[in-house]
Residue frames as qw, qx, qy, qz and C-alpha x, y, z in Angstrom:
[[0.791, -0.105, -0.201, 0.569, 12.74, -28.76, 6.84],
 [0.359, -0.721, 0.075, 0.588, 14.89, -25.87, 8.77],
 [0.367, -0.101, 0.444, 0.811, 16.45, -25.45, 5.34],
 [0.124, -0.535, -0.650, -0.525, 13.21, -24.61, 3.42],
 [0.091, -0.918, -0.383, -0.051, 11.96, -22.30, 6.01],
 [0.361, -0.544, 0.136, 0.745, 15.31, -20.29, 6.10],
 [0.316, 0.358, 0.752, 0.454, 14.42, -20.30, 2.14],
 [0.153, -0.623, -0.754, -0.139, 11.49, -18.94, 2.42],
 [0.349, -0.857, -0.273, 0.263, 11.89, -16.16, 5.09],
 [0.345, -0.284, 0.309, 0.839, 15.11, -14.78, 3.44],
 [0.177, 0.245, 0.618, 0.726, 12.67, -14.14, 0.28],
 [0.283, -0.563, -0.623, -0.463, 9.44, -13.49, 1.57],
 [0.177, -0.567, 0.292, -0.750, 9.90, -12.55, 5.06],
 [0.041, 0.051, 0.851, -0.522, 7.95, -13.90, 8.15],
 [0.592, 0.007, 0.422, -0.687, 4.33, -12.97, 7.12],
 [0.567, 0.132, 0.775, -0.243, 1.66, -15.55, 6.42],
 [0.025, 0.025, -0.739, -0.673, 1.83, -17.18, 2.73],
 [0.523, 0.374, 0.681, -0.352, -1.85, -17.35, 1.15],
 [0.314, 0.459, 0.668, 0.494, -3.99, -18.34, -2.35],
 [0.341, 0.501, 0.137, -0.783, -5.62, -14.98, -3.63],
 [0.384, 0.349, 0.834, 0.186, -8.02, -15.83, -5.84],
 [0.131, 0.365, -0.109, -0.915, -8.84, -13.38, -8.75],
 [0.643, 0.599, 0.281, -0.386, -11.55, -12.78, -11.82],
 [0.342, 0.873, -0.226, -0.265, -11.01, -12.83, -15.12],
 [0.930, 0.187, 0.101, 0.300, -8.71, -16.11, -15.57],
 [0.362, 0.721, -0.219, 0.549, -5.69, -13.28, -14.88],
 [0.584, -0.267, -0.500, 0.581, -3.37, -13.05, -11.63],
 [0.201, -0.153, -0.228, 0.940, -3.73, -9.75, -11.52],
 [0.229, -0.608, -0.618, -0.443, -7.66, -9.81, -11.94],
 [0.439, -0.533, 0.073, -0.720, -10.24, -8.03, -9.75],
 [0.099, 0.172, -0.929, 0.311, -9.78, -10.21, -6.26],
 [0.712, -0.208, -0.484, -0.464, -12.11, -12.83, -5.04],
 [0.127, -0.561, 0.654, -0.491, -11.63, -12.37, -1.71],
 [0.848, -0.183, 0.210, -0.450, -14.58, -14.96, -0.60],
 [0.976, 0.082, -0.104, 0.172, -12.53, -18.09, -2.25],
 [0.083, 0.722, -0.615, 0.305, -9.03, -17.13, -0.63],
 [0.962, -0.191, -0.195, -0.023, -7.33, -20.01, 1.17],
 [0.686, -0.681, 0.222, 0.126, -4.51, -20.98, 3.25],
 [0.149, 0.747, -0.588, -0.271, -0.87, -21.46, 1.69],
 [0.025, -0.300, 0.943, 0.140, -1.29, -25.32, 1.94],
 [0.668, 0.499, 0.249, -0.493, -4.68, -25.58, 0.04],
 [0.632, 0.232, 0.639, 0.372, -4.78, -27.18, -3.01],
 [0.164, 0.432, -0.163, -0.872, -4.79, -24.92, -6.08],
 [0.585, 0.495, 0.585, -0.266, -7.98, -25.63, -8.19],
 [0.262, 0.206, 0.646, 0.687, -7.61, -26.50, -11.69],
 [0.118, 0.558, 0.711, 0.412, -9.20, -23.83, -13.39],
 [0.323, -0.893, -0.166, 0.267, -9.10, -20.98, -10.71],
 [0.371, 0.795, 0.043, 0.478, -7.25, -18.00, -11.17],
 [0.246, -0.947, -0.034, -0.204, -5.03, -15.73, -8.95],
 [0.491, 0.556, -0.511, 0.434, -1.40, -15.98, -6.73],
 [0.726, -0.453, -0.354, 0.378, 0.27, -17.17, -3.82],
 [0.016, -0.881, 0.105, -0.460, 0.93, -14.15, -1.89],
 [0.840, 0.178, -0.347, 0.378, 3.83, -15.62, -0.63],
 [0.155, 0.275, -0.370, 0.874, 5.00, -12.37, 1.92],
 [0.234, -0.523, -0.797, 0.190, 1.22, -12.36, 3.07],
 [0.097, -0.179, 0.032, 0.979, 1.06, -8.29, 2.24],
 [0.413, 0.648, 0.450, -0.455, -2.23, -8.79, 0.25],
 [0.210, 0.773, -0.301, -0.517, -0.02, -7.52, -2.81],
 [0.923, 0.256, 0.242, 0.157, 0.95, -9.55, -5.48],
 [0.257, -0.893, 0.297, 0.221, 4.72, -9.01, -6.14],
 [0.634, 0.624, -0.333, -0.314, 6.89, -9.82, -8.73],
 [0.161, 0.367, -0.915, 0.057, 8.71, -13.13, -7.65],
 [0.460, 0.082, 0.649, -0.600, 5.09, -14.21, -6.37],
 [0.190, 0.098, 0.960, 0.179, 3.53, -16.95, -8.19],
 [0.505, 0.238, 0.079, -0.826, 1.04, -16.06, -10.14],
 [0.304, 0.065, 0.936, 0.161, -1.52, -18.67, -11.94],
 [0.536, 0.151, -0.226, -0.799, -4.40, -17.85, -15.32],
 [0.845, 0.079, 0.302, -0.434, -7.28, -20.33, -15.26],
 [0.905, 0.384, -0.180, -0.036, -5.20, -22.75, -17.96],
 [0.249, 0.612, -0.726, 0.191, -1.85, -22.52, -16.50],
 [0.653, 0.046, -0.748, 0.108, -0.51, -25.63, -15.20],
 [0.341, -0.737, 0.130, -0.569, -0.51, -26.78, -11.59],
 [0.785, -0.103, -0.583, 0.179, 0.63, -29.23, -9.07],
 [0.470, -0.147, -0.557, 0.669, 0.25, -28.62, -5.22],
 [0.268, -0.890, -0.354, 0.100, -0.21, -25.95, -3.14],
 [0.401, 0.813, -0.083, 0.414, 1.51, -22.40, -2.68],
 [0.595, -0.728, 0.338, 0.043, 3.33, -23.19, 0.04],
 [0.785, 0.133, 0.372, 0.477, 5.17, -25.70, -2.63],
 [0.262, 0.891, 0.162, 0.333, 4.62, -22.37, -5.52],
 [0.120, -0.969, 0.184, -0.109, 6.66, -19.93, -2.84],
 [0.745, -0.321, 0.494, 0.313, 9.54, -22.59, -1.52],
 [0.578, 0.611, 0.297, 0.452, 10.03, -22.78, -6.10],
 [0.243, 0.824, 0.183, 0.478, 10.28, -19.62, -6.22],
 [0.398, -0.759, 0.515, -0.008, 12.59, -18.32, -2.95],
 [0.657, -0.457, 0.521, 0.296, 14.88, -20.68, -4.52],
 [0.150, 0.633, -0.406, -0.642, 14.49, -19.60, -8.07],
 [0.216, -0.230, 0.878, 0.361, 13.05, -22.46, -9.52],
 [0.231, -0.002, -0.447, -0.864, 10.47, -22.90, -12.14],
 [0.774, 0.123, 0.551, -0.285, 7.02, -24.50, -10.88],
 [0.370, 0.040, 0.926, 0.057, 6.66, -27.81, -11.26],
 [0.403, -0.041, -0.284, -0.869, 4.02, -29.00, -13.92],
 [0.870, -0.030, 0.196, -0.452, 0.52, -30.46, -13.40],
 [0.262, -0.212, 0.916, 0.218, 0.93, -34.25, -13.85],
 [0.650, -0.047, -0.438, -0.619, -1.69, -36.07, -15.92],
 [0.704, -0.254, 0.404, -0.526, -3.60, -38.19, -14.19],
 [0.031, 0.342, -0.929, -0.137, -2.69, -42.16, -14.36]]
């Protein structure tokens, strides 16, 4: 919705949200550029790194970060919307 990208662009701006994928089971690992992905990728249980949410390349403190065990559910297009509106991510569900 119009509301969610007004969201969005007040926090982050206009550039292009995306997964970085780091080493080291740490957002702020050594970067794995080869497994980057689009902002509305799934995030892989078990993968490391942040939703570079401004699309700078930088990881920035209101940017989602994620360590190989943290929870998950979605993609970081969901992760950045949370967060430009100040709300905690969601957790993973268990599977039914």
């Amino acid at each position: 919705p119009a509301r969610d990208k007004k969201a969005l662009e007040e926090a982050f701006g206009t550039g292009e949200c995306m997964w970085r994928q780091t080493a080291g089971c740490h957002p702020d690992g050594v970067r794995e550029e080869a497994n980057d992905m689009s902002c509305t990728g799934a995030i892989g249980a078990g993968a490391s790194g942040y939703c570079d949410c401004d699309g700078d390349g930088k990881r920035q403190e209101r940017e989602p970060g994620f360590e190989c065990e943290s929870p998950r559910s979605g993609t970081c297009a969901e992760a950045c919307l949370h967060a430009a509106k100040g709300e905690a991510q969601p957790e993973a569900k268990a599977p039914e």
